[in-house]
C-alpha positions as CSV (number, residue, x, y, z in Angstrom):
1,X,-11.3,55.3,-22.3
2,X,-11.7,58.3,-25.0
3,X,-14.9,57.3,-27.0
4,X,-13.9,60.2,-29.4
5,X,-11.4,57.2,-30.9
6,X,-13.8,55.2,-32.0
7,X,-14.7,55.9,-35.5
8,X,-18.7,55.9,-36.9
9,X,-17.7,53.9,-39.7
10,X,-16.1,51.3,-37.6
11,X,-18.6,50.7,-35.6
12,X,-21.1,50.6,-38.2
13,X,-19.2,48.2,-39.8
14,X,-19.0,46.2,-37.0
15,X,-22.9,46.4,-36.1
16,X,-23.9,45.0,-40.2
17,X,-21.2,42.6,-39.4
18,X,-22.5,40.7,-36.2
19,X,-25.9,41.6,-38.0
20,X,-24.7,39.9,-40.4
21,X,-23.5,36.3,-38.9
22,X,-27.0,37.0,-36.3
23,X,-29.4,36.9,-39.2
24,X,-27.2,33.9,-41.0
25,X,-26.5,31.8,-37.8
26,X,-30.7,32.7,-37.2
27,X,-31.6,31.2,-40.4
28,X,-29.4,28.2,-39.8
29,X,-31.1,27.3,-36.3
30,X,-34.6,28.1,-37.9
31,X,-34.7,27.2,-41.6
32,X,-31.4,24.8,-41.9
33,X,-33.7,21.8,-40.9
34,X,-36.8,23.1,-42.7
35,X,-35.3,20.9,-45.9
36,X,-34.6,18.0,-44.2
37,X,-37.9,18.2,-42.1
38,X,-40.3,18.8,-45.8
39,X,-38.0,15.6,-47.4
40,X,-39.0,13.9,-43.9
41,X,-42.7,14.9,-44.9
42,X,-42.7,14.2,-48.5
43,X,-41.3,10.8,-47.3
44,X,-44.2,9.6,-45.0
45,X,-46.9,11.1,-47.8
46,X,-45.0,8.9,-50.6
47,X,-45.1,6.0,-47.5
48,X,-48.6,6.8,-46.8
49,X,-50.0,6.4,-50.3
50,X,-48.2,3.4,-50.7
51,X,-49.6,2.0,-47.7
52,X,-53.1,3.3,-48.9
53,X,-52.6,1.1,-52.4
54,X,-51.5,-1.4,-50.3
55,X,-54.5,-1.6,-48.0
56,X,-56.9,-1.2,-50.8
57,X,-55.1,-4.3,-52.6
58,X,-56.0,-6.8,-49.5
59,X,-58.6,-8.6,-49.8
60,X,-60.4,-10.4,-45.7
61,X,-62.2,-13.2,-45.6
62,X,-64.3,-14.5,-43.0
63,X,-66.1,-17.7,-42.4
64,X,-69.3,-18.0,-39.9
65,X,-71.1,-21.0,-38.5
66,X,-68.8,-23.5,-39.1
67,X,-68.1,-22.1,-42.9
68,X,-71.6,-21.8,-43.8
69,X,-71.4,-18.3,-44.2
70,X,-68.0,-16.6,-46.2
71,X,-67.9,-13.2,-46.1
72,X,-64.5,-11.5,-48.5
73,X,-64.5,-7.8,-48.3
74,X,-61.2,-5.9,-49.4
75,X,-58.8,-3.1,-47.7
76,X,-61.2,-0.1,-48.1
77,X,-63.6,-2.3,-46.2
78,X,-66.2,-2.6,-49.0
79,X,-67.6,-6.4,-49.3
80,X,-66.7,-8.4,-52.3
81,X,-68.3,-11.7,-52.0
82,X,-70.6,-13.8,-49.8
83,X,-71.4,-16.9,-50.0
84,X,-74.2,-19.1,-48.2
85,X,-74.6,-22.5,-47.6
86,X,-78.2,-23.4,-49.3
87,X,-79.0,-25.1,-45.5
88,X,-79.1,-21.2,-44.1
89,X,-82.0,-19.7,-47.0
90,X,-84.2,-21.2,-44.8
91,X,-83.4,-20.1,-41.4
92,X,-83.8,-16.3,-42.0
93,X,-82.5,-15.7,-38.6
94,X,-79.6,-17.3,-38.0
95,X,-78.9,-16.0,-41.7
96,X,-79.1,-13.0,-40.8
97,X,-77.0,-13.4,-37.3
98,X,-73.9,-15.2,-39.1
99,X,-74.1,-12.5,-41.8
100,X,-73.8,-9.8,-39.6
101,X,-71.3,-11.4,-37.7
102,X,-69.0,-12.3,-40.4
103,X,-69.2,-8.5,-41.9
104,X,-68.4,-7.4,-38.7
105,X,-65.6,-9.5,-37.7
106,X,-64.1,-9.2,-41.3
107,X,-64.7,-5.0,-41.0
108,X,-62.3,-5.9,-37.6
109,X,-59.9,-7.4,-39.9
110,X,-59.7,-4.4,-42.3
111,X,-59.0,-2.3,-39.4
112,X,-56.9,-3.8,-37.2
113,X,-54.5,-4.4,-40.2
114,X,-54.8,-0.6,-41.3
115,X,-53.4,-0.1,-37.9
116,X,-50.7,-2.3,-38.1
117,X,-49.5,-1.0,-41.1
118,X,-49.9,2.2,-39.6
119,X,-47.6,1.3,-36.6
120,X,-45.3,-0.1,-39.1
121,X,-44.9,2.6,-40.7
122,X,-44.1,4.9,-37.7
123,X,-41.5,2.1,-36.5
124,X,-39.9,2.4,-40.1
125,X,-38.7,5.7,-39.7
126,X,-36.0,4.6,-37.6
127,X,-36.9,6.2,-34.6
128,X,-36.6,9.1,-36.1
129,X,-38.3,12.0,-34.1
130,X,-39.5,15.1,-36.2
131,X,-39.2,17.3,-33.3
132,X,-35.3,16.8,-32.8
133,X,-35.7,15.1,-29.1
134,X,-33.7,12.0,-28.4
């Protein structure tokens, strides 16, 4: 083979070519799915607030001793309303027992349903898996 053929131009040429399709096929493999994974993103934050409102919106009750203590408290787990049988303003102590027990059950609520929302969320993206594994 006579290398002295081969011209300088020529092979620079063909060096910014394959640079060329390198750097473009590179920023296809890296950045191509950069959109599609920030429109992925801005669809779970748009989700996630909507989930938040929705959360906040809900509003738990729960009833102790038979009903004779009601305890509402909404989605961002803040109580909204109790109400006491007049029976219980006597018996401080099992006044205070069913209250705490209500609160707590209905904090359970407010939980428990912020993590099935959550879970519902996740199943809503159609299985889709951010990290492009199958």
């Amino acid at each position: 083979m006579n290398f002295n053929s081969f011209s300088p131009i020529g092979v620079a040429s063909v060096t910014e070519q394959s640079c060329d399709f390198v750097a473009v096929l590179w920023d296809n493999i890296m950045f191509g799915n950069m959109g599609d994974m920030a429109k992925m993103f801005e669809g779970m934050q748009e989700n996630a607030s909507k989930l938040q409102a929705d959360l906040e919106s809900k509003t738990f009750s729960v009833k102790a001793g038979g009903g004779m203590v009601d305890v509402s408290i909404d989605g961002k787990g803040e109580v909204i309303d109790i109400n006491i049988d007049d029976s219980l303003m006597e018996d401080k102590d099992s006044l205070q027992i069913l209250l705490i027990g209500a609160m707590n059950d209905a904090y359970k609520m407010v939980k428990q349903n912020e993590q099935n929302s959550a879970m519902g969320m996740l199943g809503n993206m159609g299985g889709m898996n951010p990290f492009g594994a199958k």
